[in-house]
N, C-alpha and C positions, 0 to 999 in steps of 0.2 A: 504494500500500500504506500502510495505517495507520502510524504512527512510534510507537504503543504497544504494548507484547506485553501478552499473556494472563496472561501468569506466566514467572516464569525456567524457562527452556528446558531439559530433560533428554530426554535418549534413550537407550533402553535397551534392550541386543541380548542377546537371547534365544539360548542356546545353537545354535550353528552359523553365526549371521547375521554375526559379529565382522567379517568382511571387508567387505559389503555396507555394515554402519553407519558402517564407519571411511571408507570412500568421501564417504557421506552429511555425518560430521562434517567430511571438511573443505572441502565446496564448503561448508557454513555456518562454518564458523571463516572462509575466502576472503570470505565476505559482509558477516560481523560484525563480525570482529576481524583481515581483511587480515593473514592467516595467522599472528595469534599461536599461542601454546604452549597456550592453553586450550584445553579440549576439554567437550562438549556430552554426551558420555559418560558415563551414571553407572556407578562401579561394583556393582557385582549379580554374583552368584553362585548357584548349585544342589548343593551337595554332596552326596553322599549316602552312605548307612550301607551295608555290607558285605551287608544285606539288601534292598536295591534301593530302600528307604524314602531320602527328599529331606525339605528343606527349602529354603526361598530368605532369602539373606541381601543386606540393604542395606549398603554399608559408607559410607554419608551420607544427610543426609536431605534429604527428596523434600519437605515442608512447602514449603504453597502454590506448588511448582511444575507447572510446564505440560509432560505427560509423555508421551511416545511410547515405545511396545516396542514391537519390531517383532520380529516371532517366523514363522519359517517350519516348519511341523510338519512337514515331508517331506524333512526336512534326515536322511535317514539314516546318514551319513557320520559321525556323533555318536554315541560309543558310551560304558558306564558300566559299572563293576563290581560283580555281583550273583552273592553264592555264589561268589568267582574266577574268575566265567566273565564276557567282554566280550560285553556284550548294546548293537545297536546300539538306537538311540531311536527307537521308534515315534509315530506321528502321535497316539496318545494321550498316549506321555509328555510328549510338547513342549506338551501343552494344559495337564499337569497340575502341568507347571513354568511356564507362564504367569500358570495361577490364583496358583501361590506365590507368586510376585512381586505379584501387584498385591496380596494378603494381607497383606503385607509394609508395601505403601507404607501400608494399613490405613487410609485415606481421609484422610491425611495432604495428600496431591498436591491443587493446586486444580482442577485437571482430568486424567484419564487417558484415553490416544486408546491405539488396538490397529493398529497398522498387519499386518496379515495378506496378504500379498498371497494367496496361495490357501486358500481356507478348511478348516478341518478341517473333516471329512465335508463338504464342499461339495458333493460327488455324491449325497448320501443326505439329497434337500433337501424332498421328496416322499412322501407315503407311497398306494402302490400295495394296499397291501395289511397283516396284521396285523404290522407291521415299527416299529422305532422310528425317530422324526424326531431324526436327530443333529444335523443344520446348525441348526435352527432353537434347539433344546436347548443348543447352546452359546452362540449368541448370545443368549437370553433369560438363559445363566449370565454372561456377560461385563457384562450390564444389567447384573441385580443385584447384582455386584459394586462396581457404581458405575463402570463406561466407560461415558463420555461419544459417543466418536465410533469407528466401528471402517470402518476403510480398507481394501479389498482389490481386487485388480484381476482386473476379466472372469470373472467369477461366473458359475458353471455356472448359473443361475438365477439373477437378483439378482432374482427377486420371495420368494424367504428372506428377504428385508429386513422381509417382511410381521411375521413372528414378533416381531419388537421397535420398534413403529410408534412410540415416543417417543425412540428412540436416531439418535443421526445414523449415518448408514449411505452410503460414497460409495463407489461400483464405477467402477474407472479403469478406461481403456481405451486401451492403449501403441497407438493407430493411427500416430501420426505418428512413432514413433521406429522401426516396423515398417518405414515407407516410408520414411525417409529412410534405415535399414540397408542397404536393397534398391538402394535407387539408389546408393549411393553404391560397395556390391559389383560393381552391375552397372550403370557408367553408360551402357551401350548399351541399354537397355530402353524401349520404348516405352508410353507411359503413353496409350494411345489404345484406343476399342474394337474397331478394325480388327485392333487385335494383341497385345490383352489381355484376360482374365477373370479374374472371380473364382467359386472354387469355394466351395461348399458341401460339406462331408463329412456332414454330415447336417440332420434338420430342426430342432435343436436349435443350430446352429451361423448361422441364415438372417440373425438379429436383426445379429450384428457383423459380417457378410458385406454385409448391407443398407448399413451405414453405408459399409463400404470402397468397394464401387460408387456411393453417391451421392455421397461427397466426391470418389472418383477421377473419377468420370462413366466409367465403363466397365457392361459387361455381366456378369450375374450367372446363375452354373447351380449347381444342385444333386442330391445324390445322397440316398435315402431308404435307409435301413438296411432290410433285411426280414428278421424276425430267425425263431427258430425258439422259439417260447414254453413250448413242450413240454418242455425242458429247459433245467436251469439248468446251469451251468458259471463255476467259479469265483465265484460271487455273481452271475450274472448271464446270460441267454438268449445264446445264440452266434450271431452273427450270419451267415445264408447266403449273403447278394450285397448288393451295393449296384449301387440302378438311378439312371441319369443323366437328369434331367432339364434341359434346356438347350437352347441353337444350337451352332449346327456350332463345332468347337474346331480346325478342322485349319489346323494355322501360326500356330496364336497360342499366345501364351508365357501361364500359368496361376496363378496363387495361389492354394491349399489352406488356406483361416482356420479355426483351430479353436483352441479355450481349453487344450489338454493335448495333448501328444504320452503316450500311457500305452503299451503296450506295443509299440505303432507298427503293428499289424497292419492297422486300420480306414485309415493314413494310405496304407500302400507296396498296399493293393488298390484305391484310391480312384486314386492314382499309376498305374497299372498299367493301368485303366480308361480313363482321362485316353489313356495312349499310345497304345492301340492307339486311341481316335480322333479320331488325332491331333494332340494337343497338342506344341507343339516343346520348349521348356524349363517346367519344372515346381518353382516355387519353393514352399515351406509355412511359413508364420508359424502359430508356436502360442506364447501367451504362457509354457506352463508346461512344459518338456522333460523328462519324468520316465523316461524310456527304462527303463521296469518291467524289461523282459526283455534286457537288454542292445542292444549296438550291430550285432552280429554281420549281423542283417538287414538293417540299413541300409546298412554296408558293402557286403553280398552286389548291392543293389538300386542303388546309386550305382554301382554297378561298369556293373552291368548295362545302365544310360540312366535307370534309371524314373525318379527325378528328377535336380533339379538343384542344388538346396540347399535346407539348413533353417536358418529363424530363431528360435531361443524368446531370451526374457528369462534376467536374471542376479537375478531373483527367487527364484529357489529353487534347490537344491545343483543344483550344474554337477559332474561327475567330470574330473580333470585328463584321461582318456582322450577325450568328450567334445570338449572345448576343443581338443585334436588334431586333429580331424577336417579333414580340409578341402571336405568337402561342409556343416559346420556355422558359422553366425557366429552370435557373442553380444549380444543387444543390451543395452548397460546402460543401467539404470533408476534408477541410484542418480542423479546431478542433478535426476531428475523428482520422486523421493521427498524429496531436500531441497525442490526448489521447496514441497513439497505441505505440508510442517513448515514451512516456515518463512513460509507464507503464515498458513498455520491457527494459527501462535505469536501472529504480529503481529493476530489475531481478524479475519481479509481473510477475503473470500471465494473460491473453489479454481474456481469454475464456467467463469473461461476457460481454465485448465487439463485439466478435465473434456471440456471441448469443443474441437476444437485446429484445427476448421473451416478459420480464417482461415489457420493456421502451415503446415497441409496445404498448403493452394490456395499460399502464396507458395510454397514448397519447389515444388511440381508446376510450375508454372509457371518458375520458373528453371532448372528440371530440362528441359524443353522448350526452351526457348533456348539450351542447349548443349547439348543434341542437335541442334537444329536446326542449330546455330552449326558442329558437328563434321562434320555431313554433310554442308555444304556444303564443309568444308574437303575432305573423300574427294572429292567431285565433282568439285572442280576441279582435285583431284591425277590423277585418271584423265583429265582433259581434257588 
């Protein structure tokens, strides 16, 4: 890594992130300053007028610094008072107290990066028909504002990157903190294709499904949504089955990859599908846990066998209810988001982070020799 930085270092958490950055700040105070009292932290704030109208305020300045917000829109746990009445934050207000701030820094900062892990309108990245393009519409507002670089992880589409072809644009992808969550849950797991797959929930899902089966070296199935076009429902065609495409699944243990847990319904019929033929244990990494419709289902379905656990990220709001769970584990993210700041500070490149190839294979493989190392020890205790 380089031994010069870009600019004096600032990061700045965006209403609801405050626990997630404070994480962040101190594996870099740990790096930098061997846990002094500084902190990496700017203060920022969003107050707003009894009419739901905001401003954002600096309370020091950001001149020729090297600046990171990291902002997650879907933090609805964030609520503001408008008219007496508490109104939670919608994925619009968090965009539009984003824009305030970097308004704020007013191109003061010698660079501004948007660390985003799920993007606002990320799913409406496309247009089908006479519909507005929001993903691409916000990122061409964040250019113009003057962001340099905007970071998000496992982009429902990261060819949205297309809309702003001179801005750095890097889509992470938590493969290796997924698998080393798993293993370390479940160190009985075997990582072989005799007695593992990876599923596909849909054909949208195939691309990080791909990489999971070539780094893992295991088998890959997938299921094709068939939906009903004839009607919309809630923003969107209801889907009528999902058909399995793949090899035989019976007694092999399964991973479910997909970018969002949303109302969990397309996950626990995909689950469901899975069992009746026959899959044994059914575990689903999704980076983004947003349980639209509450837990109630999941509960009902974990009761039931359909799976056996879920993993999302600590990238976006968790509910203390949530984190209860005991068919749920958290993976956190915050260490990889310092790595990824504090690499980009020192103007290094992120690209072996981006690709974690090599970190996989070691993990996999040591993961293997004590499995191997354990079975041997049962075998010779039944002897």
């Amino acid at each position: 890594m380089k031994d010069s930085l870009y600019g004096d270092l600032s990061v700045i958490s965006m209403s609801g992130s405050e626990q997630f950055t404070l994480q962040v700040d101190n594996y870099l105070k740990e790096w930098r300053r061997h846990g002094g009292d500084g902190s990496f932290i700017a203060s920022v704030e969003c107050p707003r007028f009894s009419t739901g109208e905001a401003k954002a305020v600096l309370h020091e300045s950001m001149r020729g610094h090297d600046v990171y917000i990291y902002c997650d829109p879907f933090n609805y746990s964030v609520t503001y008072k408008m008219y007496g009445q508490s109104v939670p934050m919608s994925p619009d207000d968090h965009f539009a107290d984003l824009k305030r701030v970097i308004a704020a820094i007013a191109g003061k900062a010698r660079r501004v990066s948007v660390i985003m892990p799920m993007l606002y309108e990320g799913r409406q990245h496309k247009r089908s028909r006479r519909e507005s393009l929001d993903c691409a519409w916000m990122l061409q507002e964040l250019e113009g504002m003057g962001v340099k670089n905007i970071i998000t992880f496992d982009a429902h589409d990261p060819r949205v990157q297309n809309a702003v072809p001179l801005c750095g644009f890097d889509d992470v992808r938590p493969t290796y903190q997924f698998i080393k969550a798993m293993i370390r849950q479940y160190p009985d797991i075997s990582i072989d294709k005799d007695d593992l797959m990876i599923i596909a929930p849909d054909e949208g899902a195939m691309s990080r499904c791909m990489y999971y089966s070539s780094v893992m070296g295991i088998d890959i199935g997938m299921f094709y949504k068939r939906r009903n076009y004839a009607v919309v429902i809630n923003g969107r065609n209801p889907i009528e089955a999902h058909e399995y495409l793949g090899r035989d699944l019976a007694g092999k243990d399964v991973i479910i990859v997909d970018d969002m847990i949303s109302s969990g319904d397309s996950i626990i019929d995909v689950a469901l599908q899975l069992k009746e033929k026959g899959a044994k244990r059914i575990f689903a990494f999704s980076t983004f846990g947003l349980f639209t419709d509450g837990l109630e289902k999941f509960d009902k379905a974990y009761k039931e066998g359909v799976f056996t656990h879920i993993f999302t990220t600590n990238l976006v709001h968790r509910t203390p209810e949530l984190l209860s769970k005991e068919w749920y584990t958290e993976v956190n993210m915050c260490k990889y988001v310092a790595y990824i700041i504090d690499t980009l500070n020192h103007d290094d490149t992120i690209s072996t982070l981006l690709d974690p190839v090599k970190r996989i294979h070691n993990l996999l493989d040591k993961h293997k020799k004590e499995l191997g190392g354990q079975m041997k020890i049962n075998f010779d205790k039944r002897k």
